[in-house]
Phi, psi and omega in degrees: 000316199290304168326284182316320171305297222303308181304347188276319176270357139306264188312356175279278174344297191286350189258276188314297188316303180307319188270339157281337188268328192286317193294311182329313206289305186312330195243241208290345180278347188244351200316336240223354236221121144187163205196301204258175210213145175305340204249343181281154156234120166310120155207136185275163169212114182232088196262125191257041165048089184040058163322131354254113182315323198218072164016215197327322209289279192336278192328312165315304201271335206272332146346273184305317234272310198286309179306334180255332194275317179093036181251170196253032147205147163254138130250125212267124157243149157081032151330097183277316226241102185250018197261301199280010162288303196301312146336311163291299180313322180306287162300011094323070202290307179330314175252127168249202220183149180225134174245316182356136180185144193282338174219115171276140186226018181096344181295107173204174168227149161219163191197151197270122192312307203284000233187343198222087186299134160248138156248339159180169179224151148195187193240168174228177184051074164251317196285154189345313229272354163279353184330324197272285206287350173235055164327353238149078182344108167300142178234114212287136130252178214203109194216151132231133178260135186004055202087352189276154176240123178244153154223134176260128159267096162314146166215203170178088174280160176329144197254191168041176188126180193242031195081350163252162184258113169225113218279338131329328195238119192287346193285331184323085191303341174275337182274332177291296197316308188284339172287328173331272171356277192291349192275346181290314175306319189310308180289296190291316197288315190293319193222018161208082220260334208255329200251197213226100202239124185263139157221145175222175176126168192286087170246013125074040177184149160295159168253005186252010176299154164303162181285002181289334190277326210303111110358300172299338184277012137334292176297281183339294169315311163268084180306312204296002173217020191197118163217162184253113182287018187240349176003304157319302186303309133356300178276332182273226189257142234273345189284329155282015186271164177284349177230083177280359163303325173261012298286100192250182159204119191233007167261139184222189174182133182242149169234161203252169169291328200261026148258355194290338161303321177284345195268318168294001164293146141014291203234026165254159192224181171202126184209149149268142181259094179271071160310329179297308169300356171262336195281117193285010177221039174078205162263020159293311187308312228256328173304310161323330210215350137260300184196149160280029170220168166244129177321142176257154164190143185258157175235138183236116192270098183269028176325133175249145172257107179257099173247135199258128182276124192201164215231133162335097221126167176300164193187117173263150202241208177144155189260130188253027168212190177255154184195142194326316189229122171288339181343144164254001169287348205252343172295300206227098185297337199254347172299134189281134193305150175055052144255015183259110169253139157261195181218097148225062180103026159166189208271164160208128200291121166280159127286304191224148204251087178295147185294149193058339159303126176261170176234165119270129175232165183228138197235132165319312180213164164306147167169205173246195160216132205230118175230146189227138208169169151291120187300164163257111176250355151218147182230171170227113167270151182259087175261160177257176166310102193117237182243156165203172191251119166263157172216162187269165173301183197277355172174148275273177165220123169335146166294297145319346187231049165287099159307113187225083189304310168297300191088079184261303183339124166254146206294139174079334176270079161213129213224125176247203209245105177194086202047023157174233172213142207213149175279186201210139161255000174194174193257093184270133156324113199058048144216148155298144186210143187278110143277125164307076198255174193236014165183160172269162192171210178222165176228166164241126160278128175211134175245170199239000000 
């Protein structure tokens, strides 16, 4: 009897220690922990070291961890466990995940269902004679984000070595690492000469040896098609590196040129993820209990640039595009303060400018406004019965060519603004315009 208690406040103990430890996370320790954005498209690269290291407890933080940074593709390095992956992925309603592989190395991806098209995943250099420069099959994806067509390669190259390259010995780990290298230029240069291709992943080599050591300089060398968007970080201080037990930074992400323009907006990034700073016992805690490396992850802005036109005065506006701060103070810098109206069967003093809306806003003088964000190319408005206020897509739309499935519409009213009010024959980006409908429902804006 006395043996039966003592196990019941053993597991009780281990039920609380676990549920206090769950809670920390959810709460005061990730609170702070975020990277991705509605205008960006995010992907992480990450070896979470045999996933899941420390079983449930791992699965918990890596959980929280995903839930919190918000990015939208993961690439996964080092799966051990794909039943508790699969697990993970369950409590993750956003995102799903691949693992699939004709020989599994630990390789996957996850990525958010909504927001991430897969057109295939598969793996390449699997038969025998790559084996010694690929222990582990790069695994493709074939994705599209917001119209963009991406292909990302995941790896995990060969680990060790003593720092030289001997280009003699096939046995080598800087010489495996280095046929790797070339044979993925090979691969990208032979069949994605054109698109717009990330390679990433745990490549288990630096980026600042000299070039006689450089695993990398294949890439390197050809600056005019290839950069390691991580480059800096590489170059800078060892507190931003992804493997601080030893300390290098041997996780990366290359991009082709025809990202090198998305990579220089604004509002795109390069980051070491340091989670061990949010974490209240550091990197003992996150070393224990996720992984020894820290995720790298790029943010890519494919932002288009729109400038919206307004007039001295009343003005009906609108946003054509989605973009990090709705403010409208922070859109239309020159707009007179508390003048953001909106309409719904009256008026209602706004704040922040939502997509499909239409406003009034009133400006001391004419001029312009210049925004930058990702286009839209289709919508759906939700209208009521009578007048409403609309604003247009990322670009322009016919009147005639208004998805209207009810026929709501009523003919002749649609109306935009320019000291006075004018019918319209197509719908321009980021102005508002007054429509009629004879009942509520949706219309669609779709531009061609």
């Amino acid at each position: 009897m006395n043996c039966n208690w003592k196990m019941k406040i053993y597991y009780i103990l281990i039920y609380c220690t676990a549920f206090i430890m769950i809670t920390n996370l959810s709460g005061q320790d990730l609170e702070d922990l975020n990277f991705g954005s509605d205008s960006t498209l995010e992907i992480l690269s990450w070896n979470i070291e045999w996933f899941p290291k420390n079983g449930q407890t791992t699965v918990n933080y890596v959980t929280a961890i995903i839930q919190a940074l918000d990015v939208d593709v993961l690439a996964i390095q080092e799966v051990d466990n794909t039943n508790m992956f699969d697990q993970m992925l369950d409590e993750l309603t956003q995102y799903g995940g691949y693992y699939e592989s004709a020989w599994f190395a630990g390789l996957a991806y996850i990525y958010k269902t909504d927001v991430i098209d897969i057109n295939d995943i598969y793996e390449i250099y699997t038969t025998s004679p790559y084996w010694s420069p690929f222990p582990r099959s790069p695994m493709v994806m074939d994705m599209n984000f917001m119209g963009e067509n991406i292909i990302i390669i995941n790896n995990h190259f060969k680990c060790c070595g003593d720092g030289y390259l001997d280009i003699e010995d096939s046995g080598d780990e800087e010489t495996r690492r280095y046929i790797a290298s070339n044979l993925l230029k090979e691969y990208i240069d032979s069949n994605f000469a054109n698109d717009n291709v990330i390679v990433l992943g745990d490549l288990n080599d630096i980026l600042t040896d000299n070039p006689n050591n450089n695993v990398f300089q294949n890439f390197i060398n050809d600056a005019e098609n290839y950069l390691f968007a991580d480059m800096e970080i590489a170059e800078g201080s060892s507190s931003d590196w992804s493997y601080p037990t030893w300390p290098s930074h041997i996780d990366h992400i290359l991009v082709t040129n025809e990202l090198f323009d998305e990579f220089e907006n604004s509002n795109s990034d390069i980051q070491t993820i340091k989670i061990d700073e949010h974490l209240d016992g550091g990197w003992y805690e996150y070393d224990q209990n996720v992984s020894d490396h820290r995720p790298v992850a790029l943010k890519l802005d494919f932002g288009e640039v729109l400038s919206v036109d307004y007039t001295e005065g009343w003005s009906l506006v609108g946003l054509p595009l989605i973009v990090e701060d709705n403010d409208y103070q922070m859109l239309f810098t020159d707009a007179v303060y508390g003048t953001l109206y909106s309409f719904n069967g009256s008026y209602h003093s706004e704040e922040f400018i939502e997509q499909g809306t239409g406003y009034w806003l009133r400006f001391q003088n004419s001029g312009s406004a210049v925004m930058t964000g990702t286009p839209v190319s289709e919508l759906s408005l939700s209208v009521n019965v009578g007048w409403n206020l609309i604003s247009a897509i990322s670009i322009p739309v016919e009147i005639g060519a208004i998805i209207d499935p009810d026929n709501i519409i009523i003919n002749g009213t649609i109306y935009g603004f320019d000291s006075g009010y004018v019918a319209v024959d197509e719908l321009v980006p980021g102005e508002g315009y007054w429509v009629r409908t004879n009942n509520s429902g949706t219309i669609i804006l779709v531009g061609e």
